[in-house]
N, C-alpha and C positions, 0 to 999 in steps of 0.2 A: 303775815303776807302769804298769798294762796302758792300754792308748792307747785310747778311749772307744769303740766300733763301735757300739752301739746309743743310738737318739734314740727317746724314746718319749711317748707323750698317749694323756690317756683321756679321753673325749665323753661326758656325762653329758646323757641328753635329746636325742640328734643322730635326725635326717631318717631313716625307713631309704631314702628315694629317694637323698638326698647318700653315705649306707654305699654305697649298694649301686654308685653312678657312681665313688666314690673306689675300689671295687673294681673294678671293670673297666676302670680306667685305669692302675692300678698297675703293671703292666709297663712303664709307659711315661713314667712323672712323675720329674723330676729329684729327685733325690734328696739329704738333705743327710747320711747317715752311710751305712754299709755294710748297719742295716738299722734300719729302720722300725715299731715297735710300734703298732698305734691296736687298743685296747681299750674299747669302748663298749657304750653302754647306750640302742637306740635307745626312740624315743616313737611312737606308732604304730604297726599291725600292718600287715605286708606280704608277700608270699607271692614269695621267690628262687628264679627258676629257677638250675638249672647253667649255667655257661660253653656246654654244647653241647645246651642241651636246647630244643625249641621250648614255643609254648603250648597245643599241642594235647597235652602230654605228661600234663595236667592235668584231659583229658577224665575225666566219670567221681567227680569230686573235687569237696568241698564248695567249689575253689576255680576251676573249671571256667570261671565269670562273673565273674571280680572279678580286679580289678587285678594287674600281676605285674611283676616289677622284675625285671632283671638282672644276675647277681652276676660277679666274674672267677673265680673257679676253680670247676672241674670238677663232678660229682659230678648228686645228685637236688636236685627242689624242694624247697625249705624255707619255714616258718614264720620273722618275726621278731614282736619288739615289746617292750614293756615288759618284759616274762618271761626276756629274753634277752640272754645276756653274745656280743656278735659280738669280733673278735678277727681282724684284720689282723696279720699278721706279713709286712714286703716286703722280701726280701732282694737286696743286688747281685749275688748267686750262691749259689747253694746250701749252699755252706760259708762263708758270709759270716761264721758265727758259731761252728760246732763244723765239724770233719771231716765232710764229708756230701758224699756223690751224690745227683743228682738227684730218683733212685728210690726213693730214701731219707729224704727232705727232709720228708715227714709224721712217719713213724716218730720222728724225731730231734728235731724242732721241739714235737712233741707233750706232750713230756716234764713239761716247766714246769706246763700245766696240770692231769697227774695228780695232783700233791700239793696244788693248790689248793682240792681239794675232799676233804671228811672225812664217809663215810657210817656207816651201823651197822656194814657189813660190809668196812670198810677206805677207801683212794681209789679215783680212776677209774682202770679203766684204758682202754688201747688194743691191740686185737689184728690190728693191721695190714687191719683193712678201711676203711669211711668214717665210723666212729660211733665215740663213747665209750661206755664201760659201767661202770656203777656197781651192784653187788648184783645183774649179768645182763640189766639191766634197759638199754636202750639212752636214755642222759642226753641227748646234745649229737651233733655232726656234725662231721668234719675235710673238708677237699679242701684242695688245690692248684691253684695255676697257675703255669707255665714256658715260656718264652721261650728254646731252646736258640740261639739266635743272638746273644743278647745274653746270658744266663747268670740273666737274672733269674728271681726263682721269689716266688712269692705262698704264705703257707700260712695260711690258714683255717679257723678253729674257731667254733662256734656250741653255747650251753650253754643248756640248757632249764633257767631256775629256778625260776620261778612258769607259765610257758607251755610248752605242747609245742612241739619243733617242725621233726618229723615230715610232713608233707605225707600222704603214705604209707606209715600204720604197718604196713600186710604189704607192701614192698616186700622182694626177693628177698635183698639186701644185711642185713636183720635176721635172717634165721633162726630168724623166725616170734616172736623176743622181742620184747615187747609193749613200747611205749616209755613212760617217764614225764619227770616231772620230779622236780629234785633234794628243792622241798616234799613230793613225795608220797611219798620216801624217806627222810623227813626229815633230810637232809644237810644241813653246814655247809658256807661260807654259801648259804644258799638266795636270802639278799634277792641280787638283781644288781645294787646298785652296791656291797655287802661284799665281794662274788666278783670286780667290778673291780678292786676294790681289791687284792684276793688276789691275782691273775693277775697284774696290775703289777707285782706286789714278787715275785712266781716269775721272771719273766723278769730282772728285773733282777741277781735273788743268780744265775741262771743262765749270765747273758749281761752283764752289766755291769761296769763302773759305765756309765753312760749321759753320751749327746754332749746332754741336756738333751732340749727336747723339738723339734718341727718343725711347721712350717707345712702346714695341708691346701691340696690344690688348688680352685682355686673352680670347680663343677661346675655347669651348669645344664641338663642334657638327661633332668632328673624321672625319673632312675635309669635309664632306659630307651633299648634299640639301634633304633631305630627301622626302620633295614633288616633288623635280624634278626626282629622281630617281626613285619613286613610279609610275610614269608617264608609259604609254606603248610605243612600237617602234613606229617608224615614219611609216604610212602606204603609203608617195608616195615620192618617190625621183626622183634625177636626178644630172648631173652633170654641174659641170662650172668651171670658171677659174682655183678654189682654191681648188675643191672638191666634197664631196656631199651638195646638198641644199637640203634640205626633208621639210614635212608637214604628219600633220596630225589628225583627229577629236577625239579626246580624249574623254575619259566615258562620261565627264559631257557634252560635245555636243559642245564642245569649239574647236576652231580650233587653230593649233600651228603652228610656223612655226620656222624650225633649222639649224642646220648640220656645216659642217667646215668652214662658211664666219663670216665675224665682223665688228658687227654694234655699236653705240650707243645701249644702252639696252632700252632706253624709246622710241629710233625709235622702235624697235620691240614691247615693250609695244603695241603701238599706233597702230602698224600695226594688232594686235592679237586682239587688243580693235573694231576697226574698223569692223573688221571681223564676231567678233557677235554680231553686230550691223544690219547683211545684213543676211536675211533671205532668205534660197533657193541656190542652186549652182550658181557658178561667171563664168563667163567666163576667158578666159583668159586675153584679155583686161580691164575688169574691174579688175581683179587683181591686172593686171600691173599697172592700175591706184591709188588704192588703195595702191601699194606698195611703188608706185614711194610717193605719201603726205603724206605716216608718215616714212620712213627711206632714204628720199634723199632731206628732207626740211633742209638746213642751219640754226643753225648750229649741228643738226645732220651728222652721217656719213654712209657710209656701203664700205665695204672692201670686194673684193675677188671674185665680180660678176661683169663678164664681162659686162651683161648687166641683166636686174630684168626680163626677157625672162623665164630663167628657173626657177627662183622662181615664175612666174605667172604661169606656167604651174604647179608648181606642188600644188598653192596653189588652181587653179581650180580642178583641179582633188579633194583633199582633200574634200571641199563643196559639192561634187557631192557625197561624202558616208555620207551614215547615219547608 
């Protein structure tokens, strides 16, 4: 008989400030099986940025004024609430559950919740960028987060069923497809605690039998990084695959670098550490070089950039203000 790896629970009615602090803690919470399932249905509407994106990313947007939580893995801001199946998946490593690398670990995890949903024109699928599609139409949102030092990996889905939840529906990353939700497709199930339910029992026939379910950590910092929020906007951006990649030299003289791609966090660590390490502006080459030895050494990863081109250019630009 197969030996249990996955412990799973579903939140009916949970906090999205408690979702969003349980997520960006997850790399880091003891853990009681190899992985981790929380599939929930929060209450309340709340607007997640990505793991590396600031709140000026937001300028511009109907959410520009109003509150903002932040999530642990990668990617653009999002929409939650009532309308919204979110979906934790926390693994001890990458292939905690199927053969998988790093780089691979959306592609592969994603799986489960393609057949969870049944539209006119078939299931969802997924075409290796940060969104699910259903009849072309962009449904939900995947990312990741990874910790290459310790092997943990966080992988993250968010399913629009009665709510959008899009942030920015011409963001670069849709390819101009208009986003709905699963009611305005009339997909099954569209209610989101049926698709809880759904989702539950995909992962289970996939990855199971299960270790039962597991204890949350008690979180109380109202979803939100308090230093990273206090931070100022990015002062140089640009665009690429996935979205915006920004930078910028913050009070203390530190250089950062962000926006809608996803990485490993201790590649970007590395990449940020290096950086004031190097006195005087970089070219762009030496950027690139810089960028490429601390977030595209094995087995770290980066998601979302066609090529580290425009994140060299904007991290040269950034060294060059003082």
């Amino acid at each position: 008989m197969t030996a249990p790896r996955l412990a799973a629970l579903v939140l009916d009615g949970a906090a999205p400030e408690h979702l969003a602090a349980i997520s960006r803690g997850a790399l880091d919470r003891p853990m009681v099986a190899s992985a981790e399932l929380l599939v929930a249905v929060p209450t309340g509407a709340a607007v997640l940025l990505g793991a590396f994106q600031r709140p000026c990313e937001l300028e511009g947007s109907a959410h520009a004024k109003g509150a903002h939580l932040e999530r642990g893995s990668g990617g653009a801001a999002l929409s939650v609430g009532e309308g919204t199946v979110w979906v934790q998946l926390l693994l001890a490593s990458a292939d905690a559950l199927v053969p998988c690398t790093p780089d691979r670990m959306i592609n592969r995890h994603v799986r489960p919740l393609l057949g969870a949903v049944t539209g006119r024109t078939g299931v969802m699928r997924y075409y290796d960028r940060d969104w699910l599609s259903l009849a072309s139409r962009p449904v939900g949102a995947v990312g990741m987060a990874h910790d290459a030092s310790s092997g943990r990996a966080l992988f993250e889905a968010f399913i629009a069923c009665t709510a959008p939840c899009f942030v920015d529906p011409a963001r670069a990353s849709l390819r101009g497809r208009a986003p709905a939700t699963l009611a305005d497709l009339g997909a099954a199930p569209a209610n989101p605690r049926e698709l809880a339910a759904r989702v539950l029992e995909r992962f289970v026939a996939s990855y199971g039998p299960t270790a039962g379910t597991f204890e949350l950590p008690a979180v109380d910092d109202g979803g939100r990084a308090p230093a990273e929020a206090a931070r100022g906007p990015w002062t140089h951006e640009g665009r690429d695959a996935i979205g915006r990649v920004a930078a910028a030299r913050d009070e203390d003289g530190a250089v950062r670098v962000g926006g809608e791609w996803l990485a490993s966090r201790d590649g970007v660590a590395a990449l940020e550490a290096a950086l004031a390490e190097r006195a005087g502006p970089l070219s762009v080459e030496d950027a690139r070089d810089l960028a490429a030895r601390s977030l595209a050494v094995e087995p770290r990863v980066v998601m979302g950039l066609a090529s580290l081109d425009v994140l060299a250019d904007v991290i040269s630009r950034a060294t060059a203000t003082r």
